[in-house]
C-alpha positions as CSV (number, residue, x, y, z in Angstrom):
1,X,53.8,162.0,1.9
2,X,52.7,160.4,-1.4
3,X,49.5,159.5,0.3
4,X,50.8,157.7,3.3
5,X,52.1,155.2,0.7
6,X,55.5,154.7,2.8
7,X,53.2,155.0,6.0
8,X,51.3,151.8,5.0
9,X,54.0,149.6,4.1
10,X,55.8,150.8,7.8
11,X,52.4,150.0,9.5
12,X,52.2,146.5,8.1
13,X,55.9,145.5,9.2
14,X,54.4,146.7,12.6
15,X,55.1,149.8,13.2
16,X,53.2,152.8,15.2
17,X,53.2,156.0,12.4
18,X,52.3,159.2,12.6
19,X,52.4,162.3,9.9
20,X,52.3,165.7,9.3
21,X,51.5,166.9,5.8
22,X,49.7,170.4,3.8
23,X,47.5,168.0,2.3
24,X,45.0,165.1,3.0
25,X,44.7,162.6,0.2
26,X,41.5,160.2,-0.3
27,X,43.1,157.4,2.0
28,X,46.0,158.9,4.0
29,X,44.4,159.1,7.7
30,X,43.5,155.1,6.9
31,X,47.3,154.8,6.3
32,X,48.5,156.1,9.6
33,X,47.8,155.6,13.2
34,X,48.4,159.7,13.9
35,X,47.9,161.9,11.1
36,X,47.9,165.9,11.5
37,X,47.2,168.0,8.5
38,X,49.7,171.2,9.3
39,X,51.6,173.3,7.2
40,X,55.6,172.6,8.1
41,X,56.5,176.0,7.6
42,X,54.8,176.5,10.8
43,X,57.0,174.0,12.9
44,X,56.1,170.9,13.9
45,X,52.8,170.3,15.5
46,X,52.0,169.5,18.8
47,X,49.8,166.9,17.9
48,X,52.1,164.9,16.6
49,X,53.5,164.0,20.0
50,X,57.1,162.9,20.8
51,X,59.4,159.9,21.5
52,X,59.7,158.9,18.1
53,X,62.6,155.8,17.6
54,X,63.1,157.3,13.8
55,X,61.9,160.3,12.5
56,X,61.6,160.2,8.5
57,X,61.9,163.7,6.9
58,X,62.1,162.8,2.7
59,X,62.1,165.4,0.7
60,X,61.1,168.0,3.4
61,X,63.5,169.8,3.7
62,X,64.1,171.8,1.0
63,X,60.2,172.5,1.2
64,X,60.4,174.9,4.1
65,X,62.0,178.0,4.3
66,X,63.4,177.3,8.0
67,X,65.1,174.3,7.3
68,X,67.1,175.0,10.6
69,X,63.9,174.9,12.9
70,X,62.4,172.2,11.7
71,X,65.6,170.1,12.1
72,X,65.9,171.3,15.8
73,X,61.9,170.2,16.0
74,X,61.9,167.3,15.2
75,X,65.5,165.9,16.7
76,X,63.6,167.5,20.1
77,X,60.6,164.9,20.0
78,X,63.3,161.8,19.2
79,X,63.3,158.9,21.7
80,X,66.8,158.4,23.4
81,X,68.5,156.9,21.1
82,X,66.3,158.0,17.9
83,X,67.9,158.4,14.7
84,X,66.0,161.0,11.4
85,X,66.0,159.5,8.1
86,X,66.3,162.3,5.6
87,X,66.5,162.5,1.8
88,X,66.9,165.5,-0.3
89,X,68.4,166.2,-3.6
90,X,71.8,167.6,-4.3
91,X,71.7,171.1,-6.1
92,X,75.4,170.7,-7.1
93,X,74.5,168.2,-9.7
94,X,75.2,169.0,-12.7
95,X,72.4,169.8,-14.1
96,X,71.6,172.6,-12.0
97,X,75.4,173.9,-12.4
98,X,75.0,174.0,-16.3
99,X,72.0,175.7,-16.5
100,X,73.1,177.9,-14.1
101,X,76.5,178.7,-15.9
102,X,74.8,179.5,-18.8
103,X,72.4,181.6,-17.3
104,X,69.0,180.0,-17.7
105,X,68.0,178.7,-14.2
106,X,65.0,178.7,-13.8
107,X,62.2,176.5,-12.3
108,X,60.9,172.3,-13.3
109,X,57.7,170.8,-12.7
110,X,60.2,168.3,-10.9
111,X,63.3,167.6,-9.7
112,X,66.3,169.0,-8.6
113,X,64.6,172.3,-9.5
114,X,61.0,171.3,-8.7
115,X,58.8,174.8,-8.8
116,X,58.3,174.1,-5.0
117,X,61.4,173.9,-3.7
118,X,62.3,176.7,-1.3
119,X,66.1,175.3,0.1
120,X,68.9,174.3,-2.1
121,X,72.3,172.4,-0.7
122,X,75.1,170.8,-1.7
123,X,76.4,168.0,0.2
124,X,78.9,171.0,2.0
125,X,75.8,172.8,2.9
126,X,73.8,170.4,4.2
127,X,76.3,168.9,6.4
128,X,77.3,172.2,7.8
129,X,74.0,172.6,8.9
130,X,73.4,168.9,10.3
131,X,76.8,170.0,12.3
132,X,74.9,173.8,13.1
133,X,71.7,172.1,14.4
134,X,73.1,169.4,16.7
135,X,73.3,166.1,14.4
136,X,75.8,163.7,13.3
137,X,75.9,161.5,10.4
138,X,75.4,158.4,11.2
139,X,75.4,156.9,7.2
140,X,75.4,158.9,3.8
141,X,74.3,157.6,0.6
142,X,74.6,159.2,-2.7
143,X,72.2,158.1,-5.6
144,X,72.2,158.7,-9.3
145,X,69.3,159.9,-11.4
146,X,65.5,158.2,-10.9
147,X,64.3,155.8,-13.5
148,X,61.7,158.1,-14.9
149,X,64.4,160.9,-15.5
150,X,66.1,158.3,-17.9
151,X,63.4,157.3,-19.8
152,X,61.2,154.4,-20.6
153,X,60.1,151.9,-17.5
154,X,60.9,149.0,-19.7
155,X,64.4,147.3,-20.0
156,X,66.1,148.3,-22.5
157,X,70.0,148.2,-23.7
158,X,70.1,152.2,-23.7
159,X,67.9,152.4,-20.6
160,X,70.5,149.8,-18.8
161,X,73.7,151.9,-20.6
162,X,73.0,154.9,-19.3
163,X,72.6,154.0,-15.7
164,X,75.6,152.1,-15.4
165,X,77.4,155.2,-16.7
166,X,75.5,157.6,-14.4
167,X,76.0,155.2,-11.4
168,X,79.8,154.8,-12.6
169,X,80.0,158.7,-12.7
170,X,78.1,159.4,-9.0
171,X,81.0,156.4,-7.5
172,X,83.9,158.6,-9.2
173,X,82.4,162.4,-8.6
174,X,79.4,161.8,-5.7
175,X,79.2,165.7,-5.7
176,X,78.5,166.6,-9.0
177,X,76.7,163.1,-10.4
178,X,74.5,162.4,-7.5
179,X,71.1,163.1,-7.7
180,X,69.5,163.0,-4.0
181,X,71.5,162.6,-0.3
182,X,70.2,160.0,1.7
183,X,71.1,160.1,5.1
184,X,70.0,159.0,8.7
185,X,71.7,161.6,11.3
186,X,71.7,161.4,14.8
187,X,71.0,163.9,17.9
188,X,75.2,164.7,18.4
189,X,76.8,163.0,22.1
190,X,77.7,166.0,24.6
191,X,81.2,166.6,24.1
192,X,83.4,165.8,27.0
193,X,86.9,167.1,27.9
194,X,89.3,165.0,29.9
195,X,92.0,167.6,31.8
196,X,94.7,165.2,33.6
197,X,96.6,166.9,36.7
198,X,99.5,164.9,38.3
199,X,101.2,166.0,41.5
200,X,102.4,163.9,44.4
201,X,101.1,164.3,47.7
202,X,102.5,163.4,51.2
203,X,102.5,159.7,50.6
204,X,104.0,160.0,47.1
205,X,100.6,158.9,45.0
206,X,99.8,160.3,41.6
207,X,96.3,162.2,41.8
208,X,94.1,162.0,38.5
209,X,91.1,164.5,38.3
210,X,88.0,162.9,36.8
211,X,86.9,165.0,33.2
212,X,84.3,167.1,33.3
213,X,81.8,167.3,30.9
214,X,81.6,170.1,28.2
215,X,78.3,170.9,26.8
């Protein structure tokens, strides 16, 4: 949660936050108007409450080894009408691909193969299981690689090269050159199937059978 960072900045455009995170920094229960220190891995705390208009889970996911439950968690405490904001980074990049191909994957102190991370997807496998756990996608963003991966914070013409080409590259091939998925999903409609049976009774009138719905 970076501290409640993104917490503070939601509070001062008026918002009511809460959090759940393994650790408590210096300033993070200040940040927040809920804060309960709880390891995910556990599910989501009671504590935390429910009703949420957006639930924000970035880069969460692919902390937790039940991915699946955590979803179904925290899509059960949404408002009606709630929408999760989630963010996590794409493992068919091709960074990860070449190291793989040529045998030396192996663990980074960040990034797509951050020491920490427990989940991997590709934009396939996430989406299949947004679709397993009950969500639709609402939007879907692809981004290319963070500033710090490039190099120097300063402007420079090599610094300003290179991301054009990487965001070039992520446009043209989104599931090999993208770095992270951003995405904000939604709690799927009940499906509804409409049956239509004509026949004519004694006076001659059409009879139409409401659908029924389908869950």
């Amino acid at each position: 949660m970076l501290g409640g960072l993104l917490a503070a900045q939601l509070r001062e455009r008026g918002h009511h936050v809460s959090g759940v995170d393994l650790f408590e920094g210096p300033e993070t229960a200040e940040r927040l108007d809920v804060f309960v220190q709880a390891n995910l891995e556990d599910g989501l705390p009671e504590e935390v409450g429910g009703g949420f208009d957006i639930a924000i889970a970035a880069d969460v996911l692919e902390h937790v080894r039940n991915s699946d439950m955590l979803l179904q968690q925290i899509a059960a405490r949404l408002a009606p009408g709630g929408r999760v904001l989630i963010s996590l980074p794409n493992f068919g990049h091709w960074y990860p691909r070449l190291r793989t191909l040529f045998g030396i994957f192996d663990y980074d102190q960040r990034g797509i193969l951050d020491k920490t991370h427990v989940r991997f997807f590709t934009r396939r496998s996430l989406l299949r299981m947004l679709r397993k756990n009950g969500l639709e996608v609402v939007t879907m963003r692809v981004t290319g690689l963070p500033i710090d991966v490039v190099g120097s914070r300063r402007p420079g013409l090599l610094r300003r090269l290179v991301t054009t080409i990487d965001g070039l590259l992520v446009r043209l091939r989104p599931t090999l050159f993208g770095y992270q998925f951003l995405l904000e999903v939604r709690p799927q409609a009940p499906r509804t199937s409409v049956t239509y049976r004509r026949g004519a009774d004694s006076s001659g009138t059409t009879r139409m059978h409401h659908p029924t719905p389908e869950f």
